[in-house]
N, C-alpha and C positions, 0 to 999 in steps of 0.2 A: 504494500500500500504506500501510496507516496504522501507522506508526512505536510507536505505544505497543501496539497490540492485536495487529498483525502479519496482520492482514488484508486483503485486499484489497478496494479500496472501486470500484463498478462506476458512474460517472456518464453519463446518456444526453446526449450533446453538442450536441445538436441541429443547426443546419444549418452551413455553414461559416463562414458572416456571423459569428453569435452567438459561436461556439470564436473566430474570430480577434478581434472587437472584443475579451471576454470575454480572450484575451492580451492585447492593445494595451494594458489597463486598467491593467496590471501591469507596472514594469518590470521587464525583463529579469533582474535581480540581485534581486528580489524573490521569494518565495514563492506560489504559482499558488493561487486559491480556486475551485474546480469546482464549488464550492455552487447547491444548486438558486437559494439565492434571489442568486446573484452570474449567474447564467446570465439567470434572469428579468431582471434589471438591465438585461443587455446586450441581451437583447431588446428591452426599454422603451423603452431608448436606441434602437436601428436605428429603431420605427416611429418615433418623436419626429424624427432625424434626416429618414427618409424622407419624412415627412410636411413637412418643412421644405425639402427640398431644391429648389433651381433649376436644372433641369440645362443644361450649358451642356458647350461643348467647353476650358475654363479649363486650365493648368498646376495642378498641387499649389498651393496660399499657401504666402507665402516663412514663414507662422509653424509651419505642419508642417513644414516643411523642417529650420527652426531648430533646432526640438526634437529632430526625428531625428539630427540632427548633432552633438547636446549630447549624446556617450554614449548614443544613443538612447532620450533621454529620452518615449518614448509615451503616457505620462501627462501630460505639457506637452504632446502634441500633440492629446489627446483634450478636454484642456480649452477649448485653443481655439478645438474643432472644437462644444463648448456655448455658446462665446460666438456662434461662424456663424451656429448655428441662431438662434440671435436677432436677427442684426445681417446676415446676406449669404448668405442660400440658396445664392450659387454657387460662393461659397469651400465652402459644407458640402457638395456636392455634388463639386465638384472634389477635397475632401481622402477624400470618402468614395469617389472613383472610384480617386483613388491608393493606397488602403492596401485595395483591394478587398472596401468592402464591400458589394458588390449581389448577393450570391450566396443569393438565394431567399429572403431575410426580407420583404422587401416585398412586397405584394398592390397589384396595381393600383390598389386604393383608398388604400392607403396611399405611394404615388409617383404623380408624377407624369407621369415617362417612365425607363426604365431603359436606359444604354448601349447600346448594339446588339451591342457587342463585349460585353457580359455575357449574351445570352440565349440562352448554350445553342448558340451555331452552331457550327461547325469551326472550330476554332481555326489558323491559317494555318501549317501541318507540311509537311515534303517531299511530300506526294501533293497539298497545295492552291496547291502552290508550285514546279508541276514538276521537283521536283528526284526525280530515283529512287534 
């Protein structure tokens, strides 16, 4: 709702990737921008990312970690995750597999292999897990 006109403002989110990088960008204690051209942003960013990634089966980097730890600082871990793309495809991949973001922004063309635990299978729940 926008506070001065008392309105409600209706923004299309697009897929889950975008809404959550599009958080991440932001800390926590900060004020959220759902602007079309802040959403486009985090778009730019996911292909730039996905187009850089090396996927590998790697833990998080211990520099996302850091940040997360620092008052969840997400914007140290985003930046980081700019130097990756430059400097180590599989840290950017790794940090993008940890903060989940392969969720339908990339087009085959634009990745080069997407997790297997991200595409869509069952997700491993009491009926894939024998439990009743």
């Amino acid at each position: 709702m926008d506070e001065k006109t008392g309105t409600i403002i209706v923004v299309e989110l697009g897929n889950g990737s975008i809404f959550r990088l599009l958080t991440l960008m932001t800390h926590y204690r900060s004020p959220l921008d759902f602007s079309a051209a802040r959403m486009a942003e985090a778009r730019r960013v996911l292909v730039r990312w996905g187009r850089a990634a090396i996927p590998c089966e790697d833990g998080p980097p211990i520099e996302v970690l850091e940040a997360l730890c620092e008052d969840m600082n997400t914007p140290k871990a985003i930046a980081a995750m700019h130097v990756y793309r430059k400097t180590d495809g599989r840290k950017l991949y790794a940090a993008m597999r940890f903060l989940g973001l392969f969720d339908g922004v990339c087009t085959p063309d634009e990745i080069k292999t997407v997790p297997l635990d991200h595409l869509g299978k069952a997700q491993p729940g009491p009926q894939t897990m024998g439990i009743q």
